[in-house]
N, CA, C and O atoms as CSV, one atom per row, in Angstrom:
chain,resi,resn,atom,element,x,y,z
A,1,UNK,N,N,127.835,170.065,92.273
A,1,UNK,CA,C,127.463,170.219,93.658
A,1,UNK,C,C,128.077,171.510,94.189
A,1,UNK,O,O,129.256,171.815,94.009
A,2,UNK,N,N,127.313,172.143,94.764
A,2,UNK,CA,C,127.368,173.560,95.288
A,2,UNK,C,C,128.236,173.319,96.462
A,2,UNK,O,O,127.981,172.419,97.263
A,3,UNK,N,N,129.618,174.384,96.621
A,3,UNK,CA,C,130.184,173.766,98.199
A,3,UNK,C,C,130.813,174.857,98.639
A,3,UNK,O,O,131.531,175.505,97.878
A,4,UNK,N,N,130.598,175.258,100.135
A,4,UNK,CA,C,130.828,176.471,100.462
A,4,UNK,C,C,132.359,176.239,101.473
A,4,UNK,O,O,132.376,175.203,102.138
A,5,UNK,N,N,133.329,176.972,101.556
A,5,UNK,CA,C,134.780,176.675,102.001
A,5,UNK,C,C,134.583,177.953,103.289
A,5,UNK,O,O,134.071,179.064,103.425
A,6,UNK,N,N,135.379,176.924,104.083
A,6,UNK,CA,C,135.720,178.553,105.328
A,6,UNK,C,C,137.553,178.229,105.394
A,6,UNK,O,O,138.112,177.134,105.452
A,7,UNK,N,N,138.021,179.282,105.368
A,7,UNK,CA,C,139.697,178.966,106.402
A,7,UNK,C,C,139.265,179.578,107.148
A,7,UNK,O,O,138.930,180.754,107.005
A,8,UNK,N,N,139.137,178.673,108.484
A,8,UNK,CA,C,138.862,179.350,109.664
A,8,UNK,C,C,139.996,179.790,110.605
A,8,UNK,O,O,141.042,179.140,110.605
A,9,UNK,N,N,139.874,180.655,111.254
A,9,UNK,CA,C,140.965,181.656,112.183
A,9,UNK,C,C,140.047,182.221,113.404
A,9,UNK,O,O,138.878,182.608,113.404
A,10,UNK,N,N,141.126,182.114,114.566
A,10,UNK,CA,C,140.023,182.969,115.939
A,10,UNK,C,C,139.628,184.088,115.316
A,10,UNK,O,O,138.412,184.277,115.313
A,11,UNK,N,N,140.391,184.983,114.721
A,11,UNK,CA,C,140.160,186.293,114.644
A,11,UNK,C,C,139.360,186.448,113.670
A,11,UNK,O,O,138.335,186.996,114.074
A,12,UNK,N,N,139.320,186.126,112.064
A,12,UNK,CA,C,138.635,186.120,110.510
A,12,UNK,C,C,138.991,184.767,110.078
A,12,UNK,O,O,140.000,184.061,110.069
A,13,UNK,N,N,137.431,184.661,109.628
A,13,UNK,CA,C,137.441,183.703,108.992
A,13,UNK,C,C,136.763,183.354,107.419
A,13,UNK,O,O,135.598,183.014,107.216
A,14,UNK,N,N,137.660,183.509,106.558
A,14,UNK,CA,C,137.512,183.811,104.787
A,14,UNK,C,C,136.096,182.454,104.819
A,14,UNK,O,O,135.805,181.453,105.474
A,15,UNK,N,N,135.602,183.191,103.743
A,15,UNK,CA,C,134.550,182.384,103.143
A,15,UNK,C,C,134.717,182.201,101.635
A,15,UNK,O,O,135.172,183.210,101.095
A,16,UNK,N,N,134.438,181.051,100.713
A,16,UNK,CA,C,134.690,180.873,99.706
A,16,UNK,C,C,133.214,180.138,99.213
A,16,UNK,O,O,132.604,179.604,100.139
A,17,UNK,N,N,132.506,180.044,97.710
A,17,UNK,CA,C,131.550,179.186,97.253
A,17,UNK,C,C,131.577,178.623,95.837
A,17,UNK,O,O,131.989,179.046,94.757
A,18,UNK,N,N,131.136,177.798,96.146
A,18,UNK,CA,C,131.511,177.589,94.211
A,18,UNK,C,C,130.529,177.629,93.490
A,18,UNK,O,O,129.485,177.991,94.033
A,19,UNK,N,N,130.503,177.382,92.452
A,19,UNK,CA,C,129.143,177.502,91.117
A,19,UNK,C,C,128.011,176.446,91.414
A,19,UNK,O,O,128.569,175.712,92.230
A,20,UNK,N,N,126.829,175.983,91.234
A,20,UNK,CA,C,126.499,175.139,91.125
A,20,UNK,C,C,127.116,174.101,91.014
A,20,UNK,O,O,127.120,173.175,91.825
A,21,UNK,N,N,127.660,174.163,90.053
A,21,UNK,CA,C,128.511,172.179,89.067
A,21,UNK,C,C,129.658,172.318,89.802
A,21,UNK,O,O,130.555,171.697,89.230
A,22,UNK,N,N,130.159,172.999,91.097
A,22,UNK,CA,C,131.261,172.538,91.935
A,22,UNK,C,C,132.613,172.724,90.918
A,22,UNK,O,O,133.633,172.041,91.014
A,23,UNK,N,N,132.395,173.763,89.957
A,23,UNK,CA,C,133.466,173.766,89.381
A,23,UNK,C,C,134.818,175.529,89.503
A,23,UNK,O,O,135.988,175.838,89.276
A,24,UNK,N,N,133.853,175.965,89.879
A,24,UNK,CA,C,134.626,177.488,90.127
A,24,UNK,C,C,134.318,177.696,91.278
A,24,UNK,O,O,133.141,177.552,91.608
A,25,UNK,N,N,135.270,178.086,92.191
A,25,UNK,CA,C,135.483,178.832,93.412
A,25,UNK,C,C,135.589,180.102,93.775
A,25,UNK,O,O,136.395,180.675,93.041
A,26,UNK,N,N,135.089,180.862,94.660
A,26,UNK,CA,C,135.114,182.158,94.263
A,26,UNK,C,C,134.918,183.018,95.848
A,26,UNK,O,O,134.140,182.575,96.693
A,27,UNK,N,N,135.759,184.313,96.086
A,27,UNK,CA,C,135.785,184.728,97.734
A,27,UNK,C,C,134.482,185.075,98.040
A,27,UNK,O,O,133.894,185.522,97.055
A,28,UNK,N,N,133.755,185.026,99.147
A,28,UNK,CA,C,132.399,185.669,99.492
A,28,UNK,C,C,132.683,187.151,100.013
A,28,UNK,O,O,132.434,188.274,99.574
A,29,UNK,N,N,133.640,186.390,101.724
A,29,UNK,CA,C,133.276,187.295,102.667
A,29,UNK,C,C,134.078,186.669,103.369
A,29,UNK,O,O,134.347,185.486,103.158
A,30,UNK,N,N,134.589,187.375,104.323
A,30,UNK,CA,C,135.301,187.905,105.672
A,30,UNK,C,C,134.591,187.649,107.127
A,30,UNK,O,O,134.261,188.769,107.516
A,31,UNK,N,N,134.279,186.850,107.925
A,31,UNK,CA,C,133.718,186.496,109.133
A,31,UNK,C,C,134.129,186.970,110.487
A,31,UNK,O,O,134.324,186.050,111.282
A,32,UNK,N,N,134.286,188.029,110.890
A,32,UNK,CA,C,135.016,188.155,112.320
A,32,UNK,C,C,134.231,187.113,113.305
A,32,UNK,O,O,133.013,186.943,113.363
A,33,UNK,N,N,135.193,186.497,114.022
A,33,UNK,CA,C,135.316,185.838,115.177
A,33,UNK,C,C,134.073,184.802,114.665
A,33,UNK,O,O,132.897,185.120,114.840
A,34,UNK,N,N,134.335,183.945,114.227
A,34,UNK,CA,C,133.775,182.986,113.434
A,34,UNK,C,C,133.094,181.734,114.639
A,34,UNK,O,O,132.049,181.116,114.436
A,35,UNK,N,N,133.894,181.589,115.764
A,35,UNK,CA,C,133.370,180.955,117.029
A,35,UNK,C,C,132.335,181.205,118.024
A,35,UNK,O,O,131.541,180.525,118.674
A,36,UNK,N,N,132.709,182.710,117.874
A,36,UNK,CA,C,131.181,183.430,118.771
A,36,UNK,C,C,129.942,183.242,118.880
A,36,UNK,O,O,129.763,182.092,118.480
A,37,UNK,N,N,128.919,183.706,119.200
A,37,UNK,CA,C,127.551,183.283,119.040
A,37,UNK,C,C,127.256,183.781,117.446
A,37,UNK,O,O,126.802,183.180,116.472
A,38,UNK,N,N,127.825,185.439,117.687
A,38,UNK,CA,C,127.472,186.024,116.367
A,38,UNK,C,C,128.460,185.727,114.879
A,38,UNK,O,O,128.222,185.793,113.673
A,39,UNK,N,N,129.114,185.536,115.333
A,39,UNK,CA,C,130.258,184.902,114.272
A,39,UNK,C,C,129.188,183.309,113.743
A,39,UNK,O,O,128.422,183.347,112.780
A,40,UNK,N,N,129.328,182.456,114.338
A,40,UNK,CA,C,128.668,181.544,114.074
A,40,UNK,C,C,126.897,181.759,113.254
A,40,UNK,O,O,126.388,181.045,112.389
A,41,UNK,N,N,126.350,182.936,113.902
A,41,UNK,CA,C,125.205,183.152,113.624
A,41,UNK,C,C,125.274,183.874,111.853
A,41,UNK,O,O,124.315,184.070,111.106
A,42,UNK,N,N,126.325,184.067,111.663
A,42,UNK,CA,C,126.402,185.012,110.223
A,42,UNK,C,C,127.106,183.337,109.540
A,42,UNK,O,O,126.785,183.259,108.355
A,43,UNK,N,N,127.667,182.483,109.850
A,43,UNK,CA,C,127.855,181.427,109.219
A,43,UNK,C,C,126.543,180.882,108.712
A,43,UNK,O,O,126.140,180.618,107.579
A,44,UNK,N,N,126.148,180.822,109.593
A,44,UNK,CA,C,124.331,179.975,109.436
A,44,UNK,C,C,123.273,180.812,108.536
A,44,UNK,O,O,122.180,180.499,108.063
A,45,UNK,N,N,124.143,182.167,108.487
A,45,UNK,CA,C,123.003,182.638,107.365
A,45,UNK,C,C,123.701,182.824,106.113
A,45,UNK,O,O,123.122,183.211,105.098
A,46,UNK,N,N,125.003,182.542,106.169
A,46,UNK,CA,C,125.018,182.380,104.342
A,46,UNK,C,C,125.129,180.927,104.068
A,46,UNK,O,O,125.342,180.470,102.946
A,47,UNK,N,N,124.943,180.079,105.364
A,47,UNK,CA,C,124.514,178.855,104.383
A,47,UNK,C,C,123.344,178.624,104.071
A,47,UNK,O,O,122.989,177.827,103.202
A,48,UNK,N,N,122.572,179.365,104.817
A,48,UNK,CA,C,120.815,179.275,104.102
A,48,UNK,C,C,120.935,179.849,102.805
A,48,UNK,O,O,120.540,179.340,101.756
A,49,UNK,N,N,121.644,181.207,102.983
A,49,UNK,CA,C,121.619,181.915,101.166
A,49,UNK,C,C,122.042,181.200,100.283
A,49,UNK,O,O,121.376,180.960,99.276
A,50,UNK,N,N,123.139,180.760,100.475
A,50,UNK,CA,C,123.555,180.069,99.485
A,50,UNK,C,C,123.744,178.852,99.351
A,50,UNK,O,O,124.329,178.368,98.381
A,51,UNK,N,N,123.081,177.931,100.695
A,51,UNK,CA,C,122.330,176.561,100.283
A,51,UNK,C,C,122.967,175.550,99.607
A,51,UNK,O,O,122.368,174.881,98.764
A,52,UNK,N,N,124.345,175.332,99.944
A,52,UNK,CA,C,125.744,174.552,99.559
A,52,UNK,C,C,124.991,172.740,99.537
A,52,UNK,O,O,123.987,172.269,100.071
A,53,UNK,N,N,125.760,172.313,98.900
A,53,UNK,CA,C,125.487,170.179,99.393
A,53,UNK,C,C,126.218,170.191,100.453
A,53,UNK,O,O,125.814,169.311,101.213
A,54,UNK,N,N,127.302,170.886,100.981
A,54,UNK,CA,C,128.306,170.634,102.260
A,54,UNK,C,C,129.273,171.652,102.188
A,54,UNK,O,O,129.696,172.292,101.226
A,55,UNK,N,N,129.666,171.694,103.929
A,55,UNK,CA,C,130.939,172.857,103.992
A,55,UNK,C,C,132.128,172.466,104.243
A,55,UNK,O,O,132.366,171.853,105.284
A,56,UNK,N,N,133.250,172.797,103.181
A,56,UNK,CA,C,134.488,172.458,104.036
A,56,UNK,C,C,135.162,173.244,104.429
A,56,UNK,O,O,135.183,174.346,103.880
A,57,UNK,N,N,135.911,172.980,105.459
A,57,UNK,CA,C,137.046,173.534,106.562
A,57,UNK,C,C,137.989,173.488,106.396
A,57,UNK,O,O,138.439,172.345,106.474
A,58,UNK,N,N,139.038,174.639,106.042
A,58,UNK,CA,C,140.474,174.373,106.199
A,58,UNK,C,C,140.729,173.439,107.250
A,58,UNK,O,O,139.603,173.350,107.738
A,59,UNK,N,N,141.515,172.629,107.970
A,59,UNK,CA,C,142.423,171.909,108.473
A,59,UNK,C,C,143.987,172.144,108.103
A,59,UNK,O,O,144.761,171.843,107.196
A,60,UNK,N,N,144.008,173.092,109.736
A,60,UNK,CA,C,145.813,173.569,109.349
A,60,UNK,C,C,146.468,172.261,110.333
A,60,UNK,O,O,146.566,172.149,111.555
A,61,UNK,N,N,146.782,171.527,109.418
A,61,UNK,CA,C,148.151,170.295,109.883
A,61,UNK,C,C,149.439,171.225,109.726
A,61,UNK,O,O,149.790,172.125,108.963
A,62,UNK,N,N,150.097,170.398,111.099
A,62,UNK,CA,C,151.392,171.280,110.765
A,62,UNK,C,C,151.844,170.658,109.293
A,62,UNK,O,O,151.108,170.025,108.537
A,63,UNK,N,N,153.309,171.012,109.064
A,63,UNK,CA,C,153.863,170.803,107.948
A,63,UNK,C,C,154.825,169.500,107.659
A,63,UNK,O,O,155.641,169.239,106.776
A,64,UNK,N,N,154.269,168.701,108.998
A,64,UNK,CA,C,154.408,167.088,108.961
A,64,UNK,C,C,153.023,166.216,108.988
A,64,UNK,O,O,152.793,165.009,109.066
A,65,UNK,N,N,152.199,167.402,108.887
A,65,UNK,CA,C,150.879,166.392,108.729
A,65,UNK,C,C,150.276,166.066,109.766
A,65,UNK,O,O,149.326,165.288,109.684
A,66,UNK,N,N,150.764,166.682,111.217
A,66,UNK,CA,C,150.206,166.274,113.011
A,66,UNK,C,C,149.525,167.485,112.933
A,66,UNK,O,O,149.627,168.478,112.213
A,67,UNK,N,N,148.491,167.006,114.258
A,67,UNK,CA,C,147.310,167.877,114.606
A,67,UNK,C,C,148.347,168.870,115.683
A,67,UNK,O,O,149.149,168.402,116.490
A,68,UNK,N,N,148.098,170.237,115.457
A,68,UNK,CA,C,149.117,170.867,116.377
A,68,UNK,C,C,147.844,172.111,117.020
A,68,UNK,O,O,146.668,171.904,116.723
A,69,UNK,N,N,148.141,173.118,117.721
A,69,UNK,CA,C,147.092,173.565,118.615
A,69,UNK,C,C,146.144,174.549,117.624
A,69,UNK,O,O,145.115,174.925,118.186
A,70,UNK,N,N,146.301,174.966,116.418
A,70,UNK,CA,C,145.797,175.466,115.243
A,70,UNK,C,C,144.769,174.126,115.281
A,70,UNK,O,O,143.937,174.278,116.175
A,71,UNK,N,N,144.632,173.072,114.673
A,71,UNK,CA,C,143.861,172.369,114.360
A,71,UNK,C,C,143.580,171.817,115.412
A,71,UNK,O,O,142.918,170.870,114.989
A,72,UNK,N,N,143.602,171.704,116.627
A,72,UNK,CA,C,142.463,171.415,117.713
A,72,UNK,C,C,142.070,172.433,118.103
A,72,UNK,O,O,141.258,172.154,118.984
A,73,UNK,N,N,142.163,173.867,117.956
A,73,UNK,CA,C,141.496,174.827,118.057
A,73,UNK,C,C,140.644,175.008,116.585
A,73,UNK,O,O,139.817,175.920,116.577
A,74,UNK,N,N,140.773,174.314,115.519
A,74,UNK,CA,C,139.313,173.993,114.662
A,74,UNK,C,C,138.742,172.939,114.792
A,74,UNK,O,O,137.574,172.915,114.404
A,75,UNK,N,N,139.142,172.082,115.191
A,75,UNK,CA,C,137.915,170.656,115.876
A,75,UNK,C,C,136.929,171.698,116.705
A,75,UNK,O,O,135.741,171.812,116.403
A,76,UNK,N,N,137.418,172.290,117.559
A,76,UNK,CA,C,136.474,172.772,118.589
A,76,UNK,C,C,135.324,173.656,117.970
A,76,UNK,O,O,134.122,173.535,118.208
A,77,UNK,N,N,135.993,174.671,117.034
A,77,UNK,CA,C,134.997,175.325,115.604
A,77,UNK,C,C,133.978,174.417,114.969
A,77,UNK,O,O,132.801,174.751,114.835
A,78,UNK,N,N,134.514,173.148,114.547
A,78,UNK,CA,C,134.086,172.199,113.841
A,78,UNK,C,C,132.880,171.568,114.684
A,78,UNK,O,O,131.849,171.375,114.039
A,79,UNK,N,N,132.871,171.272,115.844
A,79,UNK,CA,C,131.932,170.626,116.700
A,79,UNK,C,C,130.295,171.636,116.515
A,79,UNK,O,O,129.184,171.235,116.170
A,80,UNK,N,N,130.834,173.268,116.975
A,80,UNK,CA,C,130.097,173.883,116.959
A,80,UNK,C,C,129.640,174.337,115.677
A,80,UNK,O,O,128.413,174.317,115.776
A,81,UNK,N,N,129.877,174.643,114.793
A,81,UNK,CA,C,129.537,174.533,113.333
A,81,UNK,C,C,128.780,173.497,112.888
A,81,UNK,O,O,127.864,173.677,112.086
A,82,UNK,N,N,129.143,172.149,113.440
A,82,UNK,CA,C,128.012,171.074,112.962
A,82,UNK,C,C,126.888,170.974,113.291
A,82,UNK,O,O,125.914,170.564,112.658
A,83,UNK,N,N,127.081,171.753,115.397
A,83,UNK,CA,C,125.347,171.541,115.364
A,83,UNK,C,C,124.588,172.400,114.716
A,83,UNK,O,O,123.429,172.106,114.421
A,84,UNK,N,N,125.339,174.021,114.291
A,84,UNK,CA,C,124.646,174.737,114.097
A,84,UNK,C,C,124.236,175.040,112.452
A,84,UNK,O,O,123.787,176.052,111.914
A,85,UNK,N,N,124.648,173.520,111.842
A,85,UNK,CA,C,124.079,174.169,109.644
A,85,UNK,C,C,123.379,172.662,109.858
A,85,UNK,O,O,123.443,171.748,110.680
A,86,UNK,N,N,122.842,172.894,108.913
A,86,UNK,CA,C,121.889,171.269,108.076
A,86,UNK,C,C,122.396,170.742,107.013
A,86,UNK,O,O,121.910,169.898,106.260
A,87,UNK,N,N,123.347,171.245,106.981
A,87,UNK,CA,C,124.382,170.357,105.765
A,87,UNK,C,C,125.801,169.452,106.570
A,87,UNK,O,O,126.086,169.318,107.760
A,88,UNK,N,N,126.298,169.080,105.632
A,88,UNK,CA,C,127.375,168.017,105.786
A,88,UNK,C,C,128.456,169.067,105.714
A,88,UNK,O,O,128.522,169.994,104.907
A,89,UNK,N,N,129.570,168.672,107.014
A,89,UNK,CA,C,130.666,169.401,107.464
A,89,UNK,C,C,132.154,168.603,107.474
A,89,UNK,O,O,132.524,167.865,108.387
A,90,UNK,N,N,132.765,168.851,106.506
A,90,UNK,CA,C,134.368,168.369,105.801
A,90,UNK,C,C,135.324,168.959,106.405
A,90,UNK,O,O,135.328,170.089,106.893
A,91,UNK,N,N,136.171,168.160,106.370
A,91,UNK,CA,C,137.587,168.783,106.666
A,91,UNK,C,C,138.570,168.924,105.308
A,91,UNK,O,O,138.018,168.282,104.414
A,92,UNK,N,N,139.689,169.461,104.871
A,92,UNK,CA,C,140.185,169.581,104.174
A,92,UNK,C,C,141.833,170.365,104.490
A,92,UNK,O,O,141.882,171.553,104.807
A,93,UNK,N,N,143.020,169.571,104.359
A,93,UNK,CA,C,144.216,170.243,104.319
A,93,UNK,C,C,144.410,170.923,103.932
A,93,UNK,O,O,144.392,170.953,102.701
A,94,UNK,N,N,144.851,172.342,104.905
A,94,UNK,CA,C,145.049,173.409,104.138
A,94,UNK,C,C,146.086,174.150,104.533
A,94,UNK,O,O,145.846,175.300,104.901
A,95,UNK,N,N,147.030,173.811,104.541
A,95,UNK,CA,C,148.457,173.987,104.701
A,95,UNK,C,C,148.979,175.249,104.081
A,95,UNK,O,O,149.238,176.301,104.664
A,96,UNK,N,N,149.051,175.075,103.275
A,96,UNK,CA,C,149.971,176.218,101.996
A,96,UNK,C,C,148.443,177.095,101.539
A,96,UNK,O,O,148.610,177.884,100.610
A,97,UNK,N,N,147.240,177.031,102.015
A,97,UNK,CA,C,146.207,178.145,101.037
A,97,UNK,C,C,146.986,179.509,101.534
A,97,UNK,O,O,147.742,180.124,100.782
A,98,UNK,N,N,146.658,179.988,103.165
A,98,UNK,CA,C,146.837,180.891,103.729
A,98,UNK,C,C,147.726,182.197,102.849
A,98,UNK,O,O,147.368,183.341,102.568
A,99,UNK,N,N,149.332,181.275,102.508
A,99,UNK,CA,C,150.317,181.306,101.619
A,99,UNK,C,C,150.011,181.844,100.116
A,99,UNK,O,O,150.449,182.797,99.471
A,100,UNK,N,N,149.073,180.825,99.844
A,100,UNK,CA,C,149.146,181.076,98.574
A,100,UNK,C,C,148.222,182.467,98.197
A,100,UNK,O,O,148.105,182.816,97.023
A,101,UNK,N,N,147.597,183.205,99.283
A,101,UNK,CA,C,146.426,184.023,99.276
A,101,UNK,C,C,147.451,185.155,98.586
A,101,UNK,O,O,147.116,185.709,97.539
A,102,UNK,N,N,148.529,185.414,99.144
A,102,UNK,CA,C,149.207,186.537,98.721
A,102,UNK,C,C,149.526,187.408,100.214
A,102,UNK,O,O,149.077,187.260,101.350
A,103,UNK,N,N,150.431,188.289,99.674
A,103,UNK,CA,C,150.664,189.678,100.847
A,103,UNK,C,C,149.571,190.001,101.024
A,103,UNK,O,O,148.794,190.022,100.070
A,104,UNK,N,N,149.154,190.364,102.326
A,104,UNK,CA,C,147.907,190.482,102.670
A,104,UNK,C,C,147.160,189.476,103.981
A,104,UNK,O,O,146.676,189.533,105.112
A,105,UNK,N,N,147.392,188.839,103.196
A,105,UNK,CA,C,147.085,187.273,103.856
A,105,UNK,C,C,144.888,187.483,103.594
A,105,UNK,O,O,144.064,187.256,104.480
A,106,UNK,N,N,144.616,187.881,102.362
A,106,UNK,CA,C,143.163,187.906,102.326
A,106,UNK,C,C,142.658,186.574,102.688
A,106,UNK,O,O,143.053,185.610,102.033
A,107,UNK,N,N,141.796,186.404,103.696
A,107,UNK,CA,C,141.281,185.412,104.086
A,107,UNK,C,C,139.984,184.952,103.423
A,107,UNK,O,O,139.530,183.820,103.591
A,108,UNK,N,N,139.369,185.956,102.605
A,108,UNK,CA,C,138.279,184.884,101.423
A,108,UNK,C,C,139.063,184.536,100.050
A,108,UNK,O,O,138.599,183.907,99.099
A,109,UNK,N,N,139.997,184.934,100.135
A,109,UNK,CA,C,141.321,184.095,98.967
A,109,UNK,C,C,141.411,183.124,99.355
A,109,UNK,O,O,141.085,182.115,98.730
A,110,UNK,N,N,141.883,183.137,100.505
A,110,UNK,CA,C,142.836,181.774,101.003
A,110,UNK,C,C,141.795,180.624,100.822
A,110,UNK,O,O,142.003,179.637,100.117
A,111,UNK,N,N,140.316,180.922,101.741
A,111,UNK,CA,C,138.851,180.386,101.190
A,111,UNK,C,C,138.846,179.539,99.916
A,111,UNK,O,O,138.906,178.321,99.751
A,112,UNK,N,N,138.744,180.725,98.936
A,112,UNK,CA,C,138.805,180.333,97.217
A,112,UNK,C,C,140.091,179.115,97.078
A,112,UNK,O,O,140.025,178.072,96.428
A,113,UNK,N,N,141.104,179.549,97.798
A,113,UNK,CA,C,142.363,178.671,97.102
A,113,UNK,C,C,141.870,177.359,97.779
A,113,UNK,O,O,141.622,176.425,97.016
A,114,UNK,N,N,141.681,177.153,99.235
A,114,UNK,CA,C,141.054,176.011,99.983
A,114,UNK,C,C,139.876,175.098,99.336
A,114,UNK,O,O,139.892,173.869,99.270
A,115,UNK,N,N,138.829,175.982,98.863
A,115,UNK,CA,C,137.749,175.358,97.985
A,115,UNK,C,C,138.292,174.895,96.422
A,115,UNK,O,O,138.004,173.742,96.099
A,116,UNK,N,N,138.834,175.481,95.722
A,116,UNK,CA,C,139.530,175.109,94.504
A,116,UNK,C,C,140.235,173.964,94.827
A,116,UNK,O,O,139.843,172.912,94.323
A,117,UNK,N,N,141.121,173.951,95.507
A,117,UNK,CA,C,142.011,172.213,95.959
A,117,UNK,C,C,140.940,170.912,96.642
A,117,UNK,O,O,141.038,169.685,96.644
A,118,UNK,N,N,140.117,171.682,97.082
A,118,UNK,CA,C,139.407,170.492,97.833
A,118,UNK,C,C,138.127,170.299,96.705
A,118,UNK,O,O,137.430,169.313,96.946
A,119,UNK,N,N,137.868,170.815,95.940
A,119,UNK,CA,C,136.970,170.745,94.537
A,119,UNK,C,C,137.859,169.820,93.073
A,119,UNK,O,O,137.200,169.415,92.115
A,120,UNK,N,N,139.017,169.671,93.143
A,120,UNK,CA,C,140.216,169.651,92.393
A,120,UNK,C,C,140.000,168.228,93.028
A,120,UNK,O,O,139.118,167.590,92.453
A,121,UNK,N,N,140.452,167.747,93.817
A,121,UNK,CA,C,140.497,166.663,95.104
A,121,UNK,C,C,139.192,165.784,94.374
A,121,UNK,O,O,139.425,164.910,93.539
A,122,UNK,N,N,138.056,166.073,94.725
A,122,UNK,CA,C,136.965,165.834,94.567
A,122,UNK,C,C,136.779,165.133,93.146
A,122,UNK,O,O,136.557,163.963,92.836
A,123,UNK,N,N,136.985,166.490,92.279
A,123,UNK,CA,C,137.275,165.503,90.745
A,123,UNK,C,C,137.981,164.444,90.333
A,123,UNK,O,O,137.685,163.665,89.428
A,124,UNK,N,N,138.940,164.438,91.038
A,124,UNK,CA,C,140.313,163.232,90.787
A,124,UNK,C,C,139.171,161.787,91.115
A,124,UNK,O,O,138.916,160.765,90.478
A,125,UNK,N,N,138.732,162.310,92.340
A,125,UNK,CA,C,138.171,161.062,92.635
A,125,UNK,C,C,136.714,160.405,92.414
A,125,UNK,O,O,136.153,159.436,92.925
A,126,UNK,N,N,136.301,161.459,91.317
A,126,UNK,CA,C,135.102,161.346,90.802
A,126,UNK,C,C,133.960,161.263,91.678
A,126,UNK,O,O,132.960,160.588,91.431
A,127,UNK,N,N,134.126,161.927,92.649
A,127,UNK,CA,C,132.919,162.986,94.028
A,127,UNK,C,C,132.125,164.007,93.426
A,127,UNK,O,O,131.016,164.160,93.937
A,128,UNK,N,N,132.487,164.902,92.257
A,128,UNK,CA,C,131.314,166.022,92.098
A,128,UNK,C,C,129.981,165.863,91.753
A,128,UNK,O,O,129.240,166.843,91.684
């Protein structure tokens, strides 16, 4: 199953996709202002291109696991993102991707690292 990853951020927001068989993850692209009309409007066209089974969303929990103003400022992303794709819209913990992207802080890394764990996730529980 094809599945397309965002870590979303006000400012950029990394894009990640995987192979067909949901098994490799890989960076797309870079989204400025991912909430906007036009931010949102460039979401909606690489999910037509690339035509995912579903998208998941970083979800930054703090580092006790509570919703802190980072992740109700992506619910609010999340609302608007759902009306606007025809696919199925996930959440996914993503705590440590950002981190793990490297110096830099590349945000279609962090993407890739977000989609790889939540693809990883998926297998354990025999979802792909």
């Amino acid at each position: 199953m094809k599945v397309l990853a965002l870590d979303y951020g006000p400012a950029r927001t990394g894009v990640a996709v995987s192979d067909p068989t949901g098994s490799v993850a890989r960076p797309l692209e870079v989204v400025e202002r991912a909430s906007t009309e036009a931010g949102l409007a460039r979401l909606v066209e690489l999910v037509r291109a690339e035509q995912p089974a579903r998208v998941v969303v970083g979800l930054p929990l703090t580092l006790s696991g509570e919703f802190g103003e980072q992740a109700r400022e992506t619910e609010r992303f999340l609302a608007a993102l759902r009306q606007a794709v025809d696919v199925p819209v996930e959440t996914y913990d993503e705590r440590f991707t950002t981190r793990l992207a490297g110096p830099g802080g590349d945000d279609a890394r962090a993407a890739a690292y977000l989609l790889s764990g939540y693809l990883g996730w998926l297998e354990s529980r025999g979802r792909r």
